[in-house]
N, C-alpha and C positions, 0 to 999 in steps of 0.2 A: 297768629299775629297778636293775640288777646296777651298769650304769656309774653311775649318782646316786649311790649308798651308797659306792662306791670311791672317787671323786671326793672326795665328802663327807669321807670318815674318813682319805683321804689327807690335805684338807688341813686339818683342823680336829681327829685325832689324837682324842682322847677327849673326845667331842665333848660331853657331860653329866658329865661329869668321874668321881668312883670311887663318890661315894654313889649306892645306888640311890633307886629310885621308893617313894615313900610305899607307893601300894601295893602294891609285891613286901615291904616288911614286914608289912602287913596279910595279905596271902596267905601268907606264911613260918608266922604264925599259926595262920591256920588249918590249914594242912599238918600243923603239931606236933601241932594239940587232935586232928586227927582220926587222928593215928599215922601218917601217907603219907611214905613212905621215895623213893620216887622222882621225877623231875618231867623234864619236857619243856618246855624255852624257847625255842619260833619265832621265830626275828628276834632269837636272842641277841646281836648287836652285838659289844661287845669284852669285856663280860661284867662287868657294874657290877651288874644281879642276878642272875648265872647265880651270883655271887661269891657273892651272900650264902647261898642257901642248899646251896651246898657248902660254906662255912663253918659251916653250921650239922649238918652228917654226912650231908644228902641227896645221894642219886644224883643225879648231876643231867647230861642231854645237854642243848647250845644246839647249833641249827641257825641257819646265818646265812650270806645267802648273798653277801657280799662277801667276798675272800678277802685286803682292809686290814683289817677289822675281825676277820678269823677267825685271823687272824696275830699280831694283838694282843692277842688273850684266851688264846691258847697261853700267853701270858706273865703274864698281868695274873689270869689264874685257872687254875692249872694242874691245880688237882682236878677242874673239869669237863671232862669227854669233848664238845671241839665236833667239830663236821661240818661242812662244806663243802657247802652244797647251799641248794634254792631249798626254802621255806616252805610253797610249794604243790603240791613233787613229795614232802618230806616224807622225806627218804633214811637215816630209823630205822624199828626196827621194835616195840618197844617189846613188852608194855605199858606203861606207865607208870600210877601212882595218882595223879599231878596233871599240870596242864598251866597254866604262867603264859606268858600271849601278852600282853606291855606294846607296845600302839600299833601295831600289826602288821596287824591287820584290815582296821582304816580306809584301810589303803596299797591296798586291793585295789578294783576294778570289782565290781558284782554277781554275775557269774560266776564271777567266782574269789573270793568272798568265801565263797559257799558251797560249792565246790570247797575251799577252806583249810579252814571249819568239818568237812567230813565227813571230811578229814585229820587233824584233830586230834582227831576224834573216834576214829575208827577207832585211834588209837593206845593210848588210855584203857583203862584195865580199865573192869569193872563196879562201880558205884557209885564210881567215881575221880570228880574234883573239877578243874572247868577255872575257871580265872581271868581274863578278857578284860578288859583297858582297850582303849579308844580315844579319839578326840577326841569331844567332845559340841558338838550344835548353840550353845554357849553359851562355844564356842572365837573371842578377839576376832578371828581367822584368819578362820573361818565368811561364805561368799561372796564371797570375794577370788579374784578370777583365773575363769579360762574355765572354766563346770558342765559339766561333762563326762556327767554323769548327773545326776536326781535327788540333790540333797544333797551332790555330788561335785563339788569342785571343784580346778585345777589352780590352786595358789596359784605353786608352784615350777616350774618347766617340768624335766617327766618325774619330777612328784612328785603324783599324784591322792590327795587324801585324801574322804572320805566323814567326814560330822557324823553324828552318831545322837543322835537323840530317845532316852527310853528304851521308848516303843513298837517304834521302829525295834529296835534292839538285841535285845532279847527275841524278837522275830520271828526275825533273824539265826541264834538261837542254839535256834530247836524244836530241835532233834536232844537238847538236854539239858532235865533239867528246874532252869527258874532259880532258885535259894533265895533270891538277894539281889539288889539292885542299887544303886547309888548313883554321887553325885558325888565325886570327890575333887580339892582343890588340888595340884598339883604343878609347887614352883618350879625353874626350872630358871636358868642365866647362860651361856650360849656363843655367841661368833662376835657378828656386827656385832649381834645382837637384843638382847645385853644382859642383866641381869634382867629376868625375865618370869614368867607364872605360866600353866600351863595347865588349864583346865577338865576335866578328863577324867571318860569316867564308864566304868563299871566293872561286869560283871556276873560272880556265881557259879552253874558249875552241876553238879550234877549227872548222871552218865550211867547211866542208868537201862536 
């Protein structure tokens, strides 16, 4: 996955350009009403929302484990503390009162899906607040290229994405208790795809 993501942001540079995801504003939100001063973003990339809310006076670390895209955000957001490391080994210690993981999940097999979740959990204080997007079955992606597992399929070669139902998901995420869930549109325009729009869907939870 390390060489995909280098590959990638070598040659496609900011590859979703500097606005973030609809919903790392949707979560920025909620972060404020509920007063969480700190946050943890796995698979922070080059830092299009690690950006936002350390612009907004949140503590904020991104782990990401390409080191084109961790070299980019040295620059491109210089108030967040990134790290160099993989998602699933996890090389903070935290706690943290939030956690926003945008599209991050779904990159993962079974195994390490829930290997990632108890990562992020373990990071969390008590009663902190995690954020998960990933792709939803309802991605025009969805069943393209070799299933690699249930629901996972290899649309990219050495790129596995998993679709989640929102039963799928929920299940995913026992370790919390979920408050919310939904779909959300998020347009994106890079590289040969063009404008595009991605289905994604989205759960909040709780760690209790």
């Amino acid at each position: 996955m390390k060489n995909y993501w280098d590959n990638r942001f070598a040659q496609e540079g900011m590859i979703w350009g500097e606005t973030p995801s609809r919903t790392a504003v949707h979560a920025l939100e909620l972060f404020k009403a509920r007063g969480l001063r700190s946050v943890l973003v796995p698979g922070s990339g080059y830092g299009r929302n690690t950006k936002l809310f350390s612009s907004a006076g949140m503590a904020v670390t991104g782990v990401e484990i390409s080191e084109v895209a961790y070299r980019q955000a040295l620059e491109f957001d210089p108030a967040t503390h990134h790290v160099l490391g993989s998602a699933l080994e996890m090389p903070v210690d935290g706690p943290f009162d939030a956690i926003y993981c945008f599209n991050v999940l779904h990159l993962f097999r079974k195994a390490d899906r829930r290997l990632f979740v108890g990562q992020c959990a373990d990071r969390l204080v008590e009663g902190g607040l995690a954020f998960f997007t990933v792709f939803s079955e309802k991605e025009a992606s969805f069943g393209r290229g070799n299933e690699v597992e249930e629901n996972t399929f290899e649309s990219k070669p050495g790129r596995p994405v998993h679709y989640f139902t929102e039963a799928d998901l929920r299940a995913e995420l026992s370790t919390f208790n979920v408050i919310e869930t939904g779909l959300a549109e998020d347009p994106e325009d890079h590289g040969a795809e063009g404008p595009h729009v991605h289905v994604v869907r989205y759960a909040i939870g709780v760690l209790e």
